[in-house]
C-alpha positions as CSV (number, residue, x, y, z in Angstrom):
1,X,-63.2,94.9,124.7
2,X,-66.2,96.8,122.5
3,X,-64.7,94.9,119.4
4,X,-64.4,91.3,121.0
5,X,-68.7,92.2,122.4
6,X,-69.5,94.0,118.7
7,X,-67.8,90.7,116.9
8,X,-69.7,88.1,119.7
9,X,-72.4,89.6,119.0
10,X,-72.7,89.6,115.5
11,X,-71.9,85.8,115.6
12,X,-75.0,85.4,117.6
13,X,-76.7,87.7,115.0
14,X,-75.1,85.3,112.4
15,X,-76.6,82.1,113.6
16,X,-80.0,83.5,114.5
17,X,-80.4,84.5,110.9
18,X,-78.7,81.2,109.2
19,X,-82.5,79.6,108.4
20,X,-83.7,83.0,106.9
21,X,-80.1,83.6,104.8
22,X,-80.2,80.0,103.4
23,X,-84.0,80.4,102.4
24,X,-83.3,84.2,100.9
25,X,-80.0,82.4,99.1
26,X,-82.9,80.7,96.6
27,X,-84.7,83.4,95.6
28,X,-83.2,85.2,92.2
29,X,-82.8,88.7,93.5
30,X,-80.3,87.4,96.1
31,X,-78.9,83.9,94.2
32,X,-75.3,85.3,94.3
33,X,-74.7,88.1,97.2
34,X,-76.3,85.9,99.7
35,X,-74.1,82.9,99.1
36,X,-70.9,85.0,98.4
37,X,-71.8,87.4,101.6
38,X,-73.3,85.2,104.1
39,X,-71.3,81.4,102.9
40,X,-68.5,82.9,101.1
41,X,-69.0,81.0,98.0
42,X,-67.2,81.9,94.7
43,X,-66.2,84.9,96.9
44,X,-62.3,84.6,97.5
45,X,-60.4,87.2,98.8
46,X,-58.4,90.3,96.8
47,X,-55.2,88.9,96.0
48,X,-53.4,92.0,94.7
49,X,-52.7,95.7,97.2
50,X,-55.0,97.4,94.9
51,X,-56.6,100.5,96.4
52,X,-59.9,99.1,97.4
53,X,-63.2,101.1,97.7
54,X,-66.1,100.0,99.2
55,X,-69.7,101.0,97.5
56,X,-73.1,99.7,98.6
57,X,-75.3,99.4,95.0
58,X,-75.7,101.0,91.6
59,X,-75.9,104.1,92.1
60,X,-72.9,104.6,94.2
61,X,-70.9,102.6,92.0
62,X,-71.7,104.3,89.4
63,X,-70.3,107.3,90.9
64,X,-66.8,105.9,91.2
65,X,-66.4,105.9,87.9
66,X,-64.3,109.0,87.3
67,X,-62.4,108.5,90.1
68,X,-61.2,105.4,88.8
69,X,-60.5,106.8,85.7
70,X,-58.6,110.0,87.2
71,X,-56.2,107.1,89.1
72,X,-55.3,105.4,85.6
73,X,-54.8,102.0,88.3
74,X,-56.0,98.9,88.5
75,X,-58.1,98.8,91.6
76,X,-60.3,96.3,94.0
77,X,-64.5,97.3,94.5
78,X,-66.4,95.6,96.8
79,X,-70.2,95.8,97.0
80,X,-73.0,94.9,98.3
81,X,-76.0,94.2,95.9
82,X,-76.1,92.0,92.3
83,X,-76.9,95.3,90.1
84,X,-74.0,97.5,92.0
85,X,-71.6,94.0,91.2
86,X,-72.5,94.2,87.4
87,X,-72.2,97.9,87.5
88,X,-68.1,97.5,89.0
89,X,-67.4,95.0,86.7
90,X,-67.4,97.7,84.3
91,X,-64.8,99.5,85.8
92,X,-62.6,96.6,87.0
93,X,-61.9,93.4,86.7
94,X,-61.2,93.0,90.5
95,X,-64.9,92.9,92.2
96,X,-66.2,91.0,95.3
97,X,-69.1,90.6,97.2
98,X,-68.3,92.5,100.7
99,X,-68.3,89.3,103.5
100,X,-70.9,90.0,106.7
101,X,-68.5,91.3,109.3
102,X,-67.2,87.8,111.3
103,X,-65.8,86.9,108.3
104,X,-63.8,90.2,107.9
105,X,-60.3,89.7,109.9
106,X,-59.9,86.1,108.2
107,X,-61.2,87.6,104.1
108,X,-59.5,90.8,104.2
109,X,-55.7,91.5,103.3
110,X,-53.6,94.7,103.5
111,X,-54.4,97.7,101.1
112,X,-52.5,100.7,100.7
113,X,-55.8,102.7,100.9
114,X,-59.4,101.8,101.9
115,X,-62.6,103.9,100.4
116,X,-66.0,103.3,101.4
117,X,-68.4,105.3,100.1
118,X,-71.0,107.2,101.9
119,X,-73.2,105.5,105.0
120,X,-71.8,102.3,104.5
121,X,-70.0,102.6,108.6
122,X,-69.4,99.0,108.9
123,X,-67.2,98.5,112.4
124,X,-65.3,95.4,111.4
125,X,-64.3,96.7,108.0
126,X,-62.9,99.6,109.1
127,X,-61.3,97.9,112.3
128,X,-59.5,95.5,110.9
129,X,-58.4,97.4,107.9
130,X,-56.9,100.3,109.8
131,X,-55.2,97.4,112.6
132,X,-53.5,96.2,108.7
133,X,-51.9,99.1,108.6
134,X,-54.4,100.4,105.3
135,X,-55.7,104.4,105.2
136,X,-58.9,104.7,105.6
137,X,-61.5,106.8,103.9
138,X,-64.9,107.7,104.2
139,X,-65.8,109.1,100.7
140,X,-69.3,111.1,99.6
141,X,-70.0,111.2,103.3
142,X,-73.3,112.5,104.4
143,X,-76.5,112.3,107.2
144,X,-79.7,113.2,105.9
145,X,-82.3,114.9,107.7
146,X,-84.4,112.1,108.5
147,X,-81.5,109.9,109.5
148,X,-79.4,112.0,112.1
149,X,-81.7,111.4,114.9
150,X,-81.0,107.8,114.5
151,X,-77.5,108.8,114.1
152,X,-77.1,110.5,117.2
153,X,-79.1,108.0,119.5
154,X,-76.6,105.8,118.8
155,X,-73.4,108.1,118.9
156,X,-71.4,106.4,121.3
157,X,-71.4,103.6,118.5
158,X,-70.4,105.9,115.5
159,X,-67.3,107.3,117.2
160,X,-66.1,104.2,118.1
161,X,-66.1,103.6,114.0
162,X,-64.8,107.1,113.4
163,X,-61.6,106.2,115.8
164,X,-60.4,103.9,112.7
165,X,-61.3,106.5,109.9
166,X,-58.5,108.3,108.8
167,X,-60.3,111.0,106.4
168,X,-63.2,112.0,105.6
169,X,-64.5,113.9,102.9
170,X,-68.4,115.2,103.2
171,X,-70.8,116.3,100.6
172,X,-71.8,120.1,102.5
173,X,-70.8,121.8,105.5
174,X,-74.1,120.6,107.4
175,X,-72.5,117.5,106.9
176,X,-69.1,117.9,108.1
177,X,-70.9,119.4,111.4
178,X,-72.4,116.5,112.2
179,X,-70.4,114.4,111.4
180,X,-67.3,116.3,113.4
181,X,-70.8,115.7,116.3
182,X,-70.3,112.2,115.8
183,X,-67.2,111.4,116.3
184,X,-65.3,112.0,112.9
185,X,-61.6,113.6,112.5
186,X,-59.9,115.7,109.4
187,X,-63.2,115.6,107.5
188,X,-63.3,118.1,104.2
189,X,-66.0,119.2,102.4
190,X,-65.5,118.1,98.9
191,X,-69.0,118.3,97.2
192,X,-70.9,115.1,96.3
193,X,-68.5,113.0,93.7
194,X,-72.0,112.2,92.0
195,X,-70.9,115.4,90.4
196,X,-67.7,114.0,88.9
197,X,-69.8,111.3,87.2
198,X,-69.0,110.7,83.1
199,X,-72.6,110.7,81.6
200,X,-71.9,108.6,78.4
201,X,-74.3,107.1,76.0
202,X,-73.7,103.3,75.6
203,X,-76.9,103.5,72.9
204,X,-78.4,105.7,70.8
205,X,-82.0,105.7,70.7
206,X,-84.0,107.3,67.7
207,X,-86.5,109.9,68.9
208,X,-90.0,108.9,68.1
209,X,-91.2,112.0,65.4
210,X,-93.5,114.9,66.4
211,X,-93.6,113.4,70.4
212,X,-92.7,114.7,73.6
213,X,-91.0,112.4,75.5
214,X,-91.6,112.2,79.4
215,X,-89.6,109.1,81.2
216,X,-90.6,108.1,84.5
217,X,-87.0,107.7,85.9
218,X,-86.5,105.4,88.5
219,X,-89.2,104.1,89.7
220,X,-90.1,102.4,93.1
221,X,-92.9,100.7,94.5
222,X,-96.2,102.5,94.4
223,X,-95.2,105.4,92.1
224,X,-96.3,104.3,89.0
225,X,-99.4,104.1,89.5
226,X,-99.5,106.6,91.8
227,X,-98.2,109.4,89.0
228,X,-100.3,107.4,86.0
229,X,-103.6,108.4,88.0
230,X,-102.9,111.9,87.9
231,X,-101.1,112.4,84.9
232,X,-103.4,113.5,81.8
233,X,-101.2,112.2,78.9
234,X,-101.3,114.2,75.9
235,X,-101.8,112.5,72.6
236,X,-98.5,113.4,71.0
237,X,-96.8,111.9,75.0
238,X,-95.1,108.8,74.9
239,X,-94.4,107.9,78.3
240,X,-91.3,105.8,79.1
241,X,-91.6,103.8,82.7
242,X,-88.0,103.0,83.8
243,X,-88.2,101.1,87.1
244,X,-85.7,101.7,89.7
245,X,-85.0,97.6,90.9
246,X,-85.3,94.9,88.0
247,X,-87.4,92.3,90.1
248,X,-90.2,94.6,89.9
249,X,-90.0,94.2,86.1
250,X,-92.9,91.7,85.9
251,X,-94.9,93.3,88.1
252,X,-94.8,96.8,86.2
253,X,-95.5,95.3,83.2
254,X,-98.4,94.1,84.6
255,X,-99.7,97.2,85.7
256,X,-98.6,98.8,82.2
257,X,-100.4,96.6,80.5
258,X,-103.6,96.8,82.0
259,X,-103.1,100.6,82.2
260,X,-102.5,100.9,78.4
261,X,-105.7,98.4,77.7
262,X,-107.9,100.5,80.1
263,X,-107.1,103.9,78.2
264,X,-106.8,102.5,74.4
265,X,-102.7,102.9,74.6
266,X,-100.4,101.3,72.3
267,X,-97.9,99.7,74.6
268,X,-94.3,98.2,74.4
269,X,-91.3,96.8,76.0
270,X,-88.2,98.8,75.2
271,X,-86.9,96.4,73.2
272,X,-89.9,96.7,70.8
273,X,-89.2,99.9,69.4
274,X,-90.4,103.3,71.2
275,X,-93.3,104.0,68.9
276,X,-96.0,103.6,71.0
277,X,-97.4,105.2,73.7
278,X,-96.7,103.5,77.1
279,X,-93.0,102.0,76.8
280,X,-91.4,99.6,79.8
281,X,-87.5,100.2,80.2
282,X,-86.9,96.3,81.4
283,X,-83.4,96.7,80.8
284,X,-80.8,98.1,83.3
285,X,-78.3,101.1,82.5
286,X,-80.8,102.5,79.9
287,X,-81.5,105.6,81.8
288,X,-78.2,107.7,80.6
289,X,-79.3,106.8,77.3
290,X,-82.7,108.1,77.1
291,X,-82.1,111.1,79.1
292,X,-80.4,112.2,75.1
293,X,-83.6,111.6,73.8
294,X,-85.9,113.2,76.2
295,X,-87.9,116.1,76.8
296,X,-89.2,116.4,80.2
297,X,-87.8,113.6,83.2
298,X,-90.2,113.0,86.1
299,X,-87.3,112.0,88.8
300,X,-88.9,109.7,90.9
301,X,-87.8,108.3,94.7
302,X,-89.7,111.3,95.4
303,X,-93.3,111.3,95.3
304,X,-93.7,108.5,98.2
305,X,-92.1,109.1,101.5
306,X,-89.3,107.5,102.6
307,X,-86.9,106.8,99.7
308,X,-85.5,110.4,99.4
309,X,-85.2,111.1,95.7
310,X,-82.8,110.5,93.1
311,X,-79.5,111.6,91.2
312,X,-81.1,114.8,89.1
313,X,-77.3,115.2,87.5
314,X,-77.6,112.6,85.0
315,X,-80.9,113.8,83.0
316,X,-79.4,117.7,84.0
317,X,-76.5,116.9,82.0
318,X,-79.0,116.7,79.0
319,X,-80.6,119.7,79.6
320,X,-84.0,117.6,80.3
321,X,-86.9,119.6,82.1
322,X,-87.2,118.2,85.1
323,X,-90.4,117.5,87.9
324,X,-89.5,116.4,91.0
325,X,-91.7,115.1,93.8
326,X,-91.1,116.9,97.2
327,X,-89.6,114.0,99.0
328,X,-86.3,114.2,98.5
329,X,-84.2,114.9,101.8
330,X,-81.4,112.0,100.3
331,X,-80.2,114.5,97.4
332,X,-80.3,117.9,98.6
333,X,-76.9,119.0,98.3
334,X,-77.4,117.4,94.5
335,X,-79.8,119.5,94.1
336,X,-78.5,122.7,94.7
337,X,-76.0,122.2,91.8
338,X,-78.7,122.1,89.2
339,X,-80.5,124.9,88.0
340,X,-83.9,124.5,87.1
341,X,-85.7,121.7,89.1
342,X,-89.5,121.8,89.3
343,X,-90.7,120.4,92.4
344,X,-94.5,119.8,92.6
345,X,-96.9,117.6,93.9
346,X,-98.7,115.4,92.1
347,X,-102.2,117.5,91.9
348,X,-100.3,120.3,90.3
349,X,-98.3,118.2,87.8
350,X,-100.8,118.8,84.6
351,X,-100.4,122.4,85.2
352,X,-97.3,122.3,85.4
353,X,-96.6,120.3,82.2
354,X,-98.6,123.0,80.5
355,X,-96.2,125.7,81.3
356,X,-92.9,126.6,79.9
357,X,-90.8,124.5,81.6
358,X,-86.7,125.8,81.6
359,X,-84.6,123.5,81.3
360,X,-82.2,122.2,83.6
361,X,-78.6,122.4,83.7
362,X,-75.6,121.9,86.4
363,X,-74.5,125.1,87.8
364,X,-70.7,124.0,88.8
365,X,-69.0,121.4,87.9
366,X,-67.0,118.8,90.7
367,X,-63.1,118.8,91.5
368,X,-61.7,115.5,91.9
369,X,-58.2,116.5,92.8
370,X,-58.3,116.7,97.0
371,X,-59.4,113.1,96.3
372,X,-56.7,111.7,94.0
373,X,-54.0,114.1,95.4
374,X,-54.8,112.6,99.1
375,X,-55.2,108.8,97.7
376,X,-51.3,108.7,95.3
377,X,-49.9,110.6,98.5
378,X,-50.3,107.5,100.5
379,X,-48.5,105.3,97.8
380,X,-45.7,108.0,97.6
């Protein structure tokens, strides 16, 4: 009965939102998931039983990386967003666009094994996957802080979901205890699998001579200029702007621009060279690559409310110094694997950058094996 009201009303949701999905379906930033999500276009199901996970955008596709590797299998990704598709078609050949949920008993087909990665608890998904016979499993699971509240005030909802989870594996024990709260059965801590990640270079950047470095890495809405009015740049600084979403591109280089003609700056797109003083990272999947060449990584997410931080493994792995912002509730159990994080607010950051800064490094590094062990036992 709660499936056949949950599926009605997502129809209705479905058909109240048509006018708004066809007019989003124009705009660049949603040209090919809208259509493929919402319509179905160019979005066939997987043909093959694959072992299909399930991750929202970039940065959680990224992390499947070495678990793909450590199966040495083809395998099916679905995702969400056009920068998380890009990023799994990397790793696979096999990669979708995940359909809204009425379309899910009709698009999906039997897998030996179904992954979805951290909050992404959609009913139908799981529903019809486990009434296919697939496992299920609910991988990198976690609830922040800010978002158990919400979690709870709508539990009887969660543990309806939960009843068609198999396994889950959590990121910390404050996890699994809500979680286990909510509804959830044979849940394991495992660590966050952001640990497991491969950090390779894909190019190599020449260090500009006799310059500090300092990347502003991941960048959203606000921040930039936000950080650029209380940073003193030295003259020996060049500052590297990597935004966190490419359709704000445009709109940073504006603010760059202006920025750099305001203060006398030499300024440059990334593509120009990095001898300058101001430099725009336009391009995605750069930020691996000039973490090698950095000296100090200002990990951004954090200095506005409400985004929670970002991934401080990848520049750790470099043994970066890195300044984070105190807002960062979505990465906490990251966090206490690296050693070395300076966490400030913006009003202290000059001092700070006239200190001497440690650098950072990971503290332990992340077992895969519960993970593969529990996914080849199913196709034993």
């Amino acid at each position: 009965m709660i499936a056949l009201l949950y599926y009605l009303l997502a129809v209705l949701v479905y058909i109240a939102a048509l006018p708004y999905l066809i007019f989003l379906s124009f705009k660049k930033k949603y040209k090919d998931a809208i259509p493929a999500r919402f319509f179905l276009y160019k979005n066939p199901f997987f043909k093959s039983s694959n072992i299909w996970f399930h991750a929202c955008s970039l940065g959680e596709v990224k992390s499947l990386e070495s678990v793909v590797e450590a199966l040495k299998q083809d395998v099916n990704i679905s995702v969400i967003t056009d920068t998380g598709f890009k990023e799994a078609s990397r790793l696979t050949k096999s990669v979708r666009y995940l359909p809204f949920e009425i379309f899910q008993p009709f698009w999906q087909k039997k897998s030996p094994v179904l992954v979805v990665l951290e909050a992404e608890l959609w009913y139908m998904l799981f529903l019809v996957a486990k009434r296919r016979g697939d496992k299920t499993i609910l991988l990198n699971a976690r609830i922040s802080d800010n978002s158990y509240k919400s979690y709870k005030r709508f539990a009887f909802f969660y543990k309806k979901i939960f009843e068609n989870i198999d396994e889950v594996f959590a990121q910390s024990i404050k996890d699994k205890e809500r979680l286990l709260e909510l509804g959830a059965k044979e849940v394991k801590v495992l660590g966050n699998i952001k640990n497991a990640m491969n950090f390779k270079i894909t190019k190599r950047y020449k260090k500009p001579e006799d310059r500090r470095v300092i990347i502003f890495a991941s960048t959203h809405e606000g921040e930039e200029e936000l950080i650029l009015s209380h940073l003193k740049k030295e003259k020996n600084d060049t500052l590297i702007v990597v935004p966190r979403h490419p359709e704000r591109f445009k709109k940073v280089d504006d603010l760059l621009l202006a920025y750099a003609s305001t203060n006398s700056l030499k300024y440059k797109k990334i593509d120009e060279g990095l001898e300058a003083d101001i430099i725009l990272c336009d391009k995605m999947g750069e930020l691996i690559n000039l973490y090698a060449i950095s000296d100090i990584v200002l990990l951004c997410g954090s200095f506005v409310d409400g985004i929670g931080g970002h991934n401080p493994l990848e520049p750790a792995n470099f043994n970066n110094i890195i300044i984070s912002g105190r807002y960062t509730f979505n990465q906490n159990a990251l966090f206490d694997k690296v050693e070395n994080i300076y966490v400030c607010d913006l009003k202290e950051i000059n001092t700070l950058l006239k200190e001497s800064l440690q650098k950072a490094y990971i503290k332990e590094k992340f077992d895969l094996s519960p993970l593969i062990d529990s996914i080849k036992l199913t196709q034993s």
